[in-house]
C-alpha positions as CSV (number, residue, x, y, z in Angstrom):
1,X,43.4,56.4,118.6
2,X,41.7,58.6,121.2
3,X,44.9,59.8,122.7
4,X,46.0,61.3,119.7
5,X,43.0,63.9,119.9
6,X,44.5,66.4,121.2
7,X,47.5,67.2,118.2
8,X,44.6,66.1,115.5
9,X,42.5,69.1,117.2
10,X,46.1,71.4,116.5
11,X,46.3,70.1,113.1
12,X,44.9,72.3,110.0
13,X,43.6,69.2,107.9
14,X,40.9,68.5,110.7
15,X,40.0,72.5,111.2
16,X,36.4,72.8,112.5
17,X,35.9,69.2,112.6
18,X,34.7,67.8,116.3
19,X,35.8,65.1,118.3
20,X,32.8,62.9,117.7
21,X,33.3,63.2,113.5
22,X,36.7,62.8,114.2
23,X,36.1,59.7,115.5
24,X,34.3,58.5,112.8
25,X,36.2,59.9,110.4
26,X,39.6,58.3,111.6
27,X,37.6,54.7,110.9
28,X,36.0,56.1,107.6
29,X,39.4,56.8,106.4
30,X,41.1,53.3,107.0
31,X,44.1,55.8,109.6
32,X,46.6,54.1,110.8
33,X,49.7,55.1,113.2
34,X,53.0,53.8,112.4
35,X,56.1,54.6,114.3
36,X,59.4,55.7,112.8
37,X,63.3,56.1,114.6
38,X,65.8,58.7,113.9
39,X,67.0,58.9,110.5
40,X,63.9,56.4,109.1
41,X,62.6,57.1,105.7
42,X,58.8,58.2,106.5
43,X,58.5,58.4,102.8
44,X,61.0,57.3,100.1
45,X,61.7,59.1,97.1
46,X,60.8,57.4,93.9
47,X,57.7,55.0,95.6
48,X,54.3,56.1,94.6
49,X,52.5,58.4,95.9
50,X,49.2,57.0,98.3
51,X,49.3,58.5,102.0
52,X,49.0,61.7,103.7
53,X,50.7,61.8,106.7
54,X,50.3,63.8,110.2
55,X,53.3,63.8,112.5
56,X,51.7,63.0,115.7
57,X,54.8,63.4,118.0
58,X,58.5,63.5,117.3
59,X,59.6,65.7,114.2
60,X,60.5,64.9,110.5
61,X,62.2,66.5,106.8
62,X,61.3,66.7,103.7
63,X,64.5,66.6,101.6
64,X,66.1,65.9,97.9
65,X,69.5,64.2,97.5
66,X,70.7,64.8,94.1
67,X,72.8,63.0,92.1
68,X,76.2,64.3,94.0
69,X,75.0,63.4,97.0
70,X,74.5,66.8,98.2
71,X,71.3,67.3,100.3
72,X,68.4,69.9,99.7
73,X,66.3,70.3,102.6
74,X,62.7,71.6,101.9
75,X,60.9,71.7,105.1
76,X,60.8,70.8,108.3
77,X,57.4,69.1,110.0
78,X,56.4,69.8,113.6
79,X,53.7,67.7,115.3
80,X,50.4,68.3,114.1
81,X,51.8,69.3,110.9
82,X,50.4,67.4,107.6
83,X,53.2,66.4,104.6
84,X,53.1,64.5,101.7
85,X,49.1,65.8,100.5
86,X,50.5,67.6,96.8
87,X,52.1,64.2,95.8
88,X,49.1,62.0,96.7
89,X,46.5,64.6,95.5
90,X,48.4,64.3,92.0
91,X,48.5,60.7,92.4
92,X,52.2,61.1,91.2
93,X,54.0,57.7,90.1
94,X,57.1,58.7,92.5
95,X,57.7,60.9,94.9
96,X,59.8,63.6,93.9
97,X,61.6,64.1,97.6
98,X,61.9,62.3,101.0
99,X,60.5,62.9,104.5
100,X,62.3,61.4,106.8
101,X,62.1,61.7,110.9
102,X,64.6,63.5,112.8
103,X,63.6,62.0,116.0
104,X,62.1,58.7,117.2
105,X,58.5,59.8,115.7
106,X,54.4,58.7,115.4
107,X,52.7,59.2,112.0
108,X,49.5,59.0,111.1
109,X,48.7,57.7,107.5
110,X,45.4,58.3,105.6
111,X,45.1,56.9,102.6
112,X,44.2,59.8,100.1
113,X,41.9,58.0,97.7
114,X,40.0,57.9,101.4
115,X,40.0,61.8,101.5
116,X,38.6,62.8,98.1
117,X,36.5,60.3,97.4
118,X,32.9,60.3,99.2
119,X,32.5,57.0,101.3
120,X,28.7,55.2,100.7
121,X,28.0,56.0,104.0
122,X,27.6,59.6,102.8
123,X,29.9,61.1,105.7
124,X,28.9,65.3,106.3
125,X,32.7,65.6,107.5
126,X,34.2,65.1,104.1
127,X,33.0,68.6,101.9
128,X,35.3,69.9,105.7
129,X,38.4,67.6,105.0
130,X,38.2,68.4,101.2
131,X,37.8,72.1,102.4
132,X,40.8,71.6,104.5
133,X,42.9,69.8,102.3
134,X,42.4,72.5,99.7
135,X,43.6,75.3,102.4
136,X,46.6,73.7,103.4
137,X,48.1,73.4,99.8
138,X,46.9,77.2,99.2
139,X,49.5,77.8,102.3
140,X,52.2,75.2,101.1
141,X,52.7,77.1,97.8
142,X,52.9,79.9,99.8
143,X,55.9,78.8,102.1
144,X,56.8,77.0,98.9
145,X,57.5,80.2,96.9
146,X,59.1,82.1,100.3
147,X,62.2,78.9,99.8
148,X,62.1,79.8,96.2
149,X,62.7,83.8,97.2
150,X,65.4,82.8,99.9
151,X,67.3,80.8,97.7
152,X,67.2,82.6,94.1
153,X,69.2,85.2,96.2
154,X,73.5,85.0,95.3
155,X,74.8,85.4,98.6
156,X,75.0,83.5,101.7
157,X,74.5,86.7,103.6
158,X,71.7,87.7,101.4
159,X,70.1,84.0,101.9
160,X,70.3,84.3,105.7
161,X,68.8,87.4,106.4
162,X,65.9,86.6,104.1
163,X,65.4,84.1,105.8
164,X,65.5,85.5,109.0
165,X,63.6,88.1,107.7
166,X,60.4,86.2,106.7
167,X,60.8,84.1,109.9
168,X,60.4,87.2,112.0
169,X,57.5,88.5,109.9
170,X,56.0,84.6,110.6
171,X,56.3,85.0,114.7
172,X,55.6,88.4,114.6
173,X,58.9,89.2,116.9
174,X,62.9,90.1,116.2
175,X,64.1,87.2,118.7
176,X,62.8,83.5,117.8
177,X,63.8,80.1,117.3
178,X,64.4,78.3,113.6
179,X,63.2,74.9,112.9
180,X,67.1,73.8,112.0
181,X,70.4,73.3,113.4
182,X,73.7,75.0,111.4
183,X,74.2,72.0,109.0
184,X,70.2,71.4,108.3
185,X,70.4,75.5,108.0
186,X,72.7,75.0,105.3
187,X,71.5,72.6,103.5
188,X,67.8,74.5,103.6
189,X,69.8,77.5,102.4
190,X,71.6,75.8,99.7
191,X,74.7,77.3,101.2
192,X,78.2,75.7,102.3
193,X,77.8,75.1,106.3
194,X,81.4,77.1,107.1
195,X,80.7,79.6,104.9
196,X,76.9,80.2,106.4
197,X,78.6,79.8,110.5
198,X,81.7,82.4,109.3
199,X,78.8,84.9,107.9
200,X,76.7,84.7,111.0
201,X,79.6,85.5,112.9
202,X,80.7,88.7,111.0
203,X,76.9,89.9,111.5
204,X,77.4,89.3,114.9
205,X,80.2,91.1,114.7
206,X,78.4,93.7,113.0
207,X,76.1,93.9,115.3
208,X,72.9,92.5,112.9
209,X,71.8,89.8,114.6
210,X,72.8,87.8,117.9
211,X,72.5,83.9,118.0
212,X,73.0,80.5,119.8
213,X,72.4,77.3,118.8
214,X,68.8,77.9,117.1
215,X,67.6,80.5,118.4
216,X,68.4,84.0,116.8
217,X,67.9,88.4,118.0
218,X,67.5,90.5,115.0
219,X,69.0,93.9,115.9
């Protein structure tokens, strides 16, 4: 487990928290690591909410399918990056969406009834997890209410450059890189994927914005 330090150190759920509790911690809390390939369902919608999970290397989804078939992508997960905390917090019944990894990928899975629950042993580490739990879903509703502002707007146009918009703000620079290609744009836009490519061209065109592939120069 020791070679997974280094991205546990990166990752916000173990903030402040030192190799040598994290050591004992990642025993405390029953951890495991459990490897996924491309397109494997990390977590599957409708199955009951239990772990939280840290992408250790690789990358990952969450996304809805509804009824039609038609995706809805939510996020995307980065290494270090914790998913799946709300649900198992709530203790929900079923999972509401589905991660799944975009790459061949390493998870780590804590069990949450592990996080919030005080072992006997009396570990000090856990009022810092709990701390850091609490933080991360403060900044989750955050970025979860951002989507919600992208996508209550009507037009594709008007979609894109809020997003853009709030992605710039995020990096503090005009010229970055997205998390998505053009179809998992789409789909995190809500948006038809020739319709989004044909209005990126014409503010190309208009000189807005430049772009290739996923990285994008707000003018």
């Amino acid at each position: 487990m020791e070679k997974y330090f280094g991205i546990l150190e990166q990752c916000p759920l173990f903030s402040g928290i030192t190799r040598e509790e994290l050591s004992r911690m990642l025993g405390c809390l029953d951890a495991r690591v459990a490897f996924f390939d491309k397109k494997y369902t990390v977590f599957a919608e409708g199955t009951p909410a239990k772990y939280v999970g840290v992408l250790l290397s690789g990358g990952a989804q969450t996304e809805r399918v509804d009824y039609e078939g038609n995706r809805n992508l939510l996020s995307s997960i980065a290494p270090g990056e914790v998913f799946g905390e709300a649900f198992a917090c709530a203790e929900m019944r079923a999972i509401p969406v589905s991660v799944v990894a975009t790459e061949p990928s390493e998870v780590l899975l804590l069990d949450c009834n592990h996080i919030l629950r005080t072992c006997t042993k009396g570990c000090s580490f856990h009022q810092k997890l709990i701390f850091n739990l609490m933080k991360d879903l403060a900044l989750k509703s955050l970025a979860f209410h951002q989507k919600l502002e992208v996508t209550s707007k009507r037009t594709t146009r008007e979609k894109l450059m809020t997003y853009l918009s709030h992605m710039a703000q995020k990096t503090g620079k005009r010229s970055f890189d997205i998390p998505f290609d053009r179809q998992a744009l789409a789909d995190y836009l809500e948006v038809d994927r020739s319709g989004l490519s044909a209005e990126i061209s014409k503010l190309t065109r208009e000189g807005i914005l430049r772009s290739r592939k996923k990285h994008f120069e707000l003018e």
